[in-house]
C-alpha positions, -999 to +999 in steps of 0.1 A: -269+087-103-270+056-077-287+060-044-265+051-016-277+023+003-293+007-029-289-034-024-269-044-056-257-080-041-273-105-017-258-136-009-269-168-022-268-199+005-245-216-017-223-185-014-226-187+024-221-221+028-188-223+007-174-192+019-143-193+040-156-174+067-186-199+070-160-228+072-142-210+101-171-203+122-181-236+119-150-242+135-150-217+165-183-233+174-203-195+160-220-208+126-251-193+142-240-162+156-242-130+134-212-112+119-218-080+141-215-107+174-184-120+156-167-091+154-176-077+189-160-111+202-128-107+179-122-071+195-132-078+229-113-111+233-083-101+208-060-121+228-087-152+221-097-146+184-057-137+171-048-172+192-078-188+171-064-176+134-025-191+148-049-230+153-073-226+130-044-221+100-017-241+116+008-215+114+044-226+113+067-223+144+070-221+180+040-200+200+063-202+232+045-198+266+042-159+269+012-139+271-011-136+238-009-096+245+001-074+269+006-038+274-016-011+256-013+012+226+012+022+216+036-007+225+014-033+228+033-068+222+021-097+207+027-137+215+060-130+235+082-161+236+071-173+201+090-173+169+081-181+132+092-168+099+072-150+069+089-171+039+083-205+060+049-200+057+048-186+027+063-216+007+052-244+023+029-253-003+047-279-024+030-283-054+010-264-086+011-224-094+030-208-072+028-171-093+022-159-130+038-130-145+022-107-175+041-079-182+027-048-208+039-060-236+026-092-235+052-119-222+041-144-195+057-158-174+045-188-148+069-204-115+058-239-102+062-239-060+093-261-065+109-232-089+100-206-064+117-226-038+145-232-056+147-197-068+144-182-034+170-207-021+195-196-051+192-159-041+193-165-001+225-185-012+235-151-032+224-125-001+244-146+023+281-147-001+276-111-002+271-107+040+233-104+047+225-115+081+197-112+103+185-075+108+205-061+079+188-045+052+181-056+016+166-026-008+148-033-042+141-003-069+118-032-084+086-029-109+061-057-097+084-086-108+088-126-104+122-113-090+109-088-068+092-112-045+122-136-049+146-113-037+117-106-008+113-140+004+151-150+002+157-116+026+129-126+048+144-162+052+176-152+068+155-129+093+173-097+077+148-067+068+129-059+027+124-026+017+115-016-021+104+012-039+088+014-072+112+030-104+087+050-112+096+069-080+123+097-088+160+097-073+150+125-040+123+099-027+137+068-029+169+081-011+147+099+016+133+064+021+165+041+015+190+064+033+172+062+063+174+026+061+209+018+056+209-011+034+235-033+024+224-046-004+208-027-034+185-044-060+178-027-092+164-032-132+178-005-156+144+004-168+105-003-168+079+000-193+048+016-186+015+030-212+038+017-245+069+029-235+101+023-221+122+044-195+157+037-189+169+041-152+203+030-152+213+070-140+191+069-118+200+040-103+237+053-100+228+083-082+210+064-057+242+040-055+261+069-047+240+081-018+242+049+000+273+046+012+264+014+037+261-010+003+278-039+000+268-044-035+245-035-064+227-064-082+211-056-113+183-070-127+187-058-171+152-059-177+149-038-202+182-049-217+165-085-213+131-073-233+151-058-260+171-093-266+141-118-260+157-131-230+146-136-193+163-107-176+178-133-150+197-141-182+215-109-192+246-094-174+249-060-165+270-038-192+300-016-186+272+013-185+257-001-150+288-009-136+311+024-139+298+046-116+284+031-082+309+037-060+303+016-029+307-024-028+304-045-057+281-048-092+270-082-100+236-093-122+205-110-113+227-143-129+252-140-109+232-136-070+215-170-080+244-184-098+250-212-070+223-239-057+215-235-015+197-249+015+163-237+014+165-230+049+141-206+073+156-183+106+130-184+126+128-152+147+103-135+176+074-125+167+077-085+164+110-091+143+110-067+114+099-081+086+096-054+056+094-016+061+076+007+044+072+044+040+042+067+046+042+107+052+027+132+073+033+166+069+066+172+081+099+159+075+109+127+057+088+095+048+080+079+080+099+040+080+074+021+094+086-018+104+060-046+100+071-077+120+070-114+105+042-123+130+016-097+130+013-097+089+012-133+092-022-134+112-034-106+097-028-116+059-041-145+067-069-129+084-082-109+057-070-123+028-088-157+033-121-142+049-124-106+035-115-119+000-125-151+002-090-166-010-076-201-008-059-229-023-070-233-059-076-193-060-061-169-086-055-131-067-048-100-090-046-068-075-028-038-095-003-021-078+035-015-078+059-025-054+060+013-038+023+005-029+012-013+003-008-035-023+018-050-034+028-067-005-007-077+003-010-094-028+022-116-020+004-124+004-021-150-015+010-171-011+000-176+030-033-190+019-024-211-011-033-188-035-018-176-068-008-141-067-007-129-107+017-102-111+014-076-133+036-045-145+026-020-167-003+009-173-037+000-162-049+012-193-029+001-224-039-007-252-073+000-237-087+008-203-102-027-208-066-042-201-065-051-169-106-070-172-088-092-202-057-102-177-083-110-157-100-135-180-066-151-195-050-162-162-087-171-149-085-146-120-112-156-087-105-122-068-097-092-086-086-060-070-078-024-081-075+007-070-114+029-079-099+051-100-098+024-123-135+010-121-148+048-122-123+049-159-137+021-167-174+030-164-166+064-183-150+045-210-178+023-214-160-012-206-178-045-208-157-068-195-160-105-209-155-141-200-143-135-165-160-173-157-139-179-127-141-145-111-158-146-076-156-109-062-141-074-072-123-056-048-115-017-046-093+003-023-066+031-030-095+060-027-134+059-018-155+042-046-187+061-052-222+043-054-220+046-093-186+026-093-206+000-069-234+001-093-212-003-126-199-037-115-233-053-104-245-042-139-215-054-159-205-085-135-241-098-125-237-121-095-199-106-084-197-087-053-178-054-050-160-052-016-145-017-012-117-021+012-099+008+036-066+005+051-036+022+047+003+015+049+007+022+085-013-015+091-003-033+054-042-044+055-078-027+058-097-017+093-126-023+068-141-046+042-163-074+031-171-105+033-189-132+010-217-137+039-230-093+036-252-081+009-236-050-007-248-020-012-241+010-033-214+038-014-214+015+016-185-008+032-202-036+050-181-042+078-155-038+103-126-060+097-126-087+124-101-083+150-099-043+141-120-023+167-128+001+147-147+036+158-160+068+150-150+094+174-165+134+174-141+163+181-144+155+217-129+121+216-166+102+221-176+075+198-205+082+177-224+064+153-248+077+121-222+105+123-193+115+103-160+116+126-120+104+128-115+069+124-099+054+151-085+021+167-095+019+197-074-020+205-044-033+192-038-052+161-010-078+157+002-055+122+002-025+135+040-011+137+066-027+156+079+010+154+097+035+128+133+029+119+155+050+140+131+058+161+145+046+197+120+059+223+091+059+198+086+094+198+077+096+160+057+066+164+033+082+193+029+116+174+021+097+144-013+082+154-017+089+192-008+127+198-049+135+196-065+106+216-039+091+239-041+050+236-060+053+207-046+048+172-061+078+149-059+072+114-064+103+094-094+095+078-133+104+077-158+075+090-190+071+088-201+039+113-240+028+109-262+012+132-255-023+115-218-020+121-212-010+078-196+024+067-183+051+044-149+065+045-151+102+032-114+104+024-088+121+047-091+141+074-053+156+076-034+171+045-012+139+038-015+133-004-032+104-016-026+100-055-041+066-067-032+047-033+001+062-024+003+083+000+029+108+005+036+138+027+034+175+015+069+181+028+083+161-001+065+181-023+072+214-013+110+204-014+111+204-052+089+233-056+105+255-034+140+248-048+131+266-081+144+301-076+116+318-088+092+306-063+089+319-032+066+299-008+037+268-019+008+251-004-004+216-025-041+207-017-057+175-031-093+179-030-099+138-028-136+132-010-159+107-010-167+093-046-138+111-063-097+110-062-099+148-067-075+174-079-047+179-071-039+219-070-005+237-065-006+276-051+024+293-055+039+326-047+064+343-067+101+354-052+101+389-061+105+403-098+098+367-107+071+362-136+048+325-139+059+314-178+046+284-192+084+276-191+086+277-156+053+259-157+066+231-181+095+227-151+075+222-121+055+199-134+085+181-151+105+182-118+075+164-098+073+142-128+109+134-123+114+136-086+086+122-069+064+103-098+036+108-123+009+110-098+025+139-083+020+163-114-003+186-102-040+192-122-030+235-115-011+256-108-022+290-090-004+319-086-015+338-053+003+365-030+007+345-001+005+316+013-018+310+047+003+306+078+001+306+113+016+326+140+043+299+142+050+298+108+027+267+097+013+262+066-022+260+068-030+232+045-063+219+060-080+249+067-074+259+028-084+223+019-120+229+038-125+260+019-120+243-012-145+220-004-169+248+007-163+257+043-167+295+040-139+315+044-147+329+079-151+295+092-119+275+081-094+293+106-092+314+136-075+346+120-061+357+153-036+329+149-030+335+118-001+354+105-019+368+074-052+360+072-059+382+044-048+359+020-070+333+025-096+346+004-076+342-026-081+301-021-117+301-026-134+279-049-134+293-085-168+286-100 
C-alpha cells in the first residue's frame, strides 16, 4: 500500500524551464506568478486568458469584432463574429510525421503532412460528388484508423458535421446514436481485429444501413478483406456480400471516395459551428448527442494538449482508445500542436499486457496515455517496461488511478511523471490535470485545468474545500456544448448539467478540492455506467435485458470508486414461473456482448424479488449503489417514497 499524498515526482529546473507552460508565461508577462495565481486569472478573466491562447498560438481565421463572451451558463457564446475551421488548423503544418499507424497484428503504417493533405483533399473531393455540404452529417463505424481521421478532417473542411462510433459497439447503440443524427453519408470496415482475433461486421453494418434511411451512400472501408490479401484496405473493393443489402443510396469503397485528386480547400465557419458530435447517457432515454463547435475544441485542445501534456512539434502522442471514446478525438488533436498522434487498434493486452509499453518504445512515444485500468494490469502482471528513451510523461484518465498505480510508474519509469487527468465527453477535455511545473503525488491530481473554474460544492450548493462534494463548473468554457442534436429550446441540455444548481454546470462526479488548489475524483456521483472510459446510460442497458421474456424488471449498478473501475453487477427479477438457467445466463451476457460491447458484460448476475422503486415508478439506482458501497440500508432512501422498500435489503453487500 501507497500513502496518498506521498511525493513520487518533483520537477527538475530543466523540466521547468523547457516546459511549454513556462514558455507561455513568459509570454503573458506571469513567469513569476504561481500556478494557483494563474489559474485564478484564467477563470476570473476568461474572456482575457481564452483571447491570450487565440495570439499566443496564432490560430487560423478571422476573430471578427464581437464580444469575447457574453451571456451566462447555459448559453454562453464565444468570440461572436469570428470564423475558423478545425481541419485548417489542423493541417497546416507542411512537413515530417503527420501520423503512424500500428495495428494488432503488427503492420505499420506512417502518412507524411503532404499525404495527409492530399488524402484529406481526395476524400473531401469524394464527400462533396456524393452531396455533403455544410451542416450535413458524415457517420463513421470506424476502429482507430489512418482513414478514420481522414474521413474526419475532409468532413470538417466543408463545415458539414463527424460523428463515429466504434465496431465494437453492437447494431441497437450505434442506431440510437446515428438515427438521431440523420446522416447522409455512412462510413464503414467489414470487420476489426481485437485480442488475436477477427470479427466480421459486414451484417452488422447492413442492419445499420437499413435503419438509416437519410443515406446517401455507404462507403466501405474492406479492412479485414484488406488484412487477409496483404493489401492497404484503401486498395480493396467491396464484394457482392457488402453491397446487396443496404437499401438506401449508393455502395462504393474506400478506393473509390478518393479515386479523384481535389482542392484542399477549408469552409471557414462561426465559431460555435458544430464540429463533431458525440454521445453520452444519463439515465433515461437515448444517448444524449452532444455538438462540439470548431472553435471551442480548438482553444481548448490546444489549451490542454500543449500545457497539461506538454505536447509540441517534434512530439510523439499515444493514447489508447477507440473512436467511440472521447479519447480518440483528443488524441487527433496532437495534430493542432504539431504533434504526431500514433494510432493504434487492437487489445491493450495482446500478446502480453506489456503491448502497449513496447508500441511505446518502437514509434519513440514523448507522452503516453491510457486509460488506469491498464497501469493497475500492468502492475498486477508485473510489467517492466523498457527502452522508452523518449518518453516524457504518462498520462491516465477513463477511471480514478489509485496511489499504487501513481506509485508503480515512478518505480518502473524513474524521472516520468504520471498526470491523472478527469474530464468527460460532455467537454471532449479534462476540468483537471497536470502540468510539467507540479510535483506529483501519489492518489492526487495536481491541478485545476486553466481556464476551467472548477469547484466543490456540498449538498447545499456552497463551495467547500478539504471536503468531498459534486464537481462543478462554476464559468463557462469555450468546449462545452454548443447544444444536443434536436434539441431546439435546449431543454435536454439544461437538465443535463444545470437542473441542481441553476448556472452552474454539475458534472456527476465526486471532488475532492485541497487547500493548494490539487484533487481526487472519487468516481461518479449519479448512476450513469463508466466501463473503461465510456460512459453509457442504464436505460440502454435495461433495454436488452428487459426484452428477454423471462425477466421481469433489472437494476445494473457499477460499483467504480476511487482506486478501482469496480464491478459491474446485474439484479434481476424473474417474470413469473420463469427459472435463472445458466442458459438464460449464457444469453444475457451474450446479448450485452452483442448489443452494446464487451465492457457491458456484467461481473453478476443476481436474482432478487424486486427491484427498488419509487412512488413514481423510478428505479432507485443510487440509493442501491450507496448500499453497496456500505451506506446501511436504513440510510440509503426514505422508504416513505418508496414503493417497496422491503426489497432493499436484498441488495446488501454479500461478504
Amino acid at each position: 500500500m501507497v500513502a496518498e499524498g506521498e511525493l513520487l515526482w518533483e520537477p527538475s529546473e530543466e523540466v521547468v524551464e523547457r516546459a511549454r507552460l513556462t514558455r507561455y508565461l513568459e509570454w503573458l508577462g506571469r513567469r513569476d506568478e504561481s500556478y494557483e495565481d494563474v489559474w485564478r486569472w484564467s477563470v476570473d478573466q476568461p474572456a482575457a486568458f481564452w483571447t491570450s491562447i487565440w495570439d499566443y498560438f496564432d490560430v487560423i481565421g478571422e476573430r471578427g469584432d464581437g464580444p469575447v463572451l457574453s451571456g451566462t451558463m447555459p448559453g454562453a457564446r464565444w468570440f461572436a463574429g469570428s470564423s475558423l475551421n478545425y481541419a485548417e488548423n489542423a493541417l497546416r503544418r507542411a512537413e515530417g510525421t503527420a501520423l503512424v499507424f500500428v495495428s494488432e497484428d503488427g503492420a505499420r503504417q506512417e502518412l507524411s503532412c503532404a499525404e495527409l493533405r492530399e488524402e484529406v483533399a481526395r476524400v473531401r473531393a469524394g464527400l462533396v460528388r456524393l452531396g455533403v455540404r455544410r451542416g450535413d452529417r458524415v457517420a463513421g463505424y470506424l476502429p482507430n484508423i489512418p482513414q478514420a481521421l481522414i474521413a474526419f478532417l475532409a468532413t470538417a473542411s466543408l463545415g458539414a458535421i463527424w460523428s463515429a462510433g466504434s465496431p465494437d459497439f453492437g447494431v441497437p447503440s450505434i442506431v440510437d446514436r446515428f438515427k438521431q443524427i440523420e446522416p447522409k453519408v455512412l462510413i464503414a470496415v467489414d470487420g476489426y481485429h481485437y485480442n488475436g482475433k477477427s470479427y466480421d461486421r459486414s451484417a452488422a453494418v447492413n442492419e445499420i444501413a437499413a435503419e438509416l434511411p437519410s443515406l446517401r451512400a455507404t462507403v466501405w472501408i474492406p479492412y479485414l478483406t484488406a488484412a487477409e490479401e496483404g493489401r492497404a484496405p484503401q486498395q480493396a473493393e467491396p464484394t457482392p456480400a457488402h453491397t446487396q443489402e443496404v437499401p438506401h443510396g449508393e455502395v462504393i469503397g474506400w478506393e473509390g471516395l478518393r479515386s479523384e485528386e481535389g482542392p484542399l480547400a477549408f469552409e471557414r465557419v462561426p465559431f460555435d459551428h458544430p464540429l463533431w458530435i458525440l454521445y453520452s447517457s444519463g439515465t433515461t432515454g437515448l444517448p444524449k448527442p452532444i455538438v462540439h463547435g470548431h472553435g471551442g475544441v480548438v482553444l481548448e485542445h490546444l489549451k490542454s494538449l500543449a500545457f497539461h501534456q506538454d505536447l509540441g512539434e517534434g512530439d510523439v502522442f499515444f493514447w489508447y482508445t477507440t473512436t467511440g471514446w472521447m479519447m480518440w478525438n483528443y488524441l487527433i488533436g496532437a495534430l493542432l500542436v504539431g504533434a504526431t498522434p500514433v494510432m493504434y487498434d487492437g487489445s491493450a493486452t495482446h500478446p502480453s499486457p506489456a503491448a502497449l509499453w513496447r508500441i511505446a518504445d518502437s514509434e519513440g512515444v514523448t507522452y503516453f496515455g491510457v486509460g488506469a485500468p491498464y497501469i493497475m494490469a500492468s502492475l498486477k502482471a508485473a510489467v517492466r517496461p523498457s527502452g522508452l528513451e523518449r518518453l516524457r510523461g504518462v498520462g491516465s484518465t477513463g477511471s480514478p488511478l489509485p496511489p499504487e498505480g501513481f506509485a508503480w510508474v515512478a518505480a518502473e519509469l524513474p524521472g516520468v511523471p504520471i498526470g491523472s487527468f478527469s474530464g468527460g465527453t460532455d467537454v471532449c477535455t479534462g476540468f483537471v490535470g497536470a502540468t510539467m511545473l507540479h510535483p506529483i503525488r501519489a492518489g492526487i491530481i495536481p491541478c485545476r485545468s486553466l481556464g476551467a473554474k472548477v469547484e466543490s460544492y456540498d449538498p447545499a450548493g456552497k463551495p467547500i474545500v478539504g471536503e468531498v462534494g459534486e464537481l462543478v463548473v462554476t464559468q463557462p468554457m469555450p468546449s462545452m456544448p454548443v447544444m444536443f442534436w434536436n434539441d431546439p429550446g435546449g431543454e435536454r441540455y439544461a437538465e443535463s448539467y444545470f437542473d441542481v444548481y441553476p448556472g452552474v454546470w454539475r458534472h456527476g462526479d465526486w471532488i475532492k478540492i485541497n487547500e493548494d488548489g490539487s484533487c481526487v475524483i472519487y468516481g461518479r456521483s449519479d448512476s450513469t455506467l463508466n466501463r473503461g472510459g465510456v460512459r453509457m446510460g442504464t436505460s440502454e442497458f435495461y433495454r436488452v435485458v428487459e426484452r428477454f421474456e423471462e425477466i421481469a424488471d433489472s437494476l445494473v449498478i457499477d460499483t467504480g470508486q476511487l482506486g478501482q473501475e469496480g464491478r459491474l453487477l446485474l439484479y434481476v427479477t424473474l417474470a413469473e414461473g420463469a427459472e435463472f438457467t445458466e442458459s438464460l445466463e449464457r444469453s444475457l451476457c451474450a446479448a450485452l456482448r452483442e448489443e452494446l460491447s464487451p465492457r457491458h458484460v456484467p461481473n453478476e448476475i443476481r436474482v432478487v424479488p424486486g427491484i427498488p422503486r419509487t412512488l413514481s415508478g423510478k428505479k432507485l439506482e443510487v440509493p442501491v449503489r450507496k448500499i453497496l458501497l456500505g451506506t446501511p440500508v436504513e440510510e440509503a432512501a426514505n422508504p416513505d417514497a418508496m414503493a417497496n422498500p422491503e426489497v432493499l435489503q436484498h441488495f446488501r453487500p454479500r461478504p
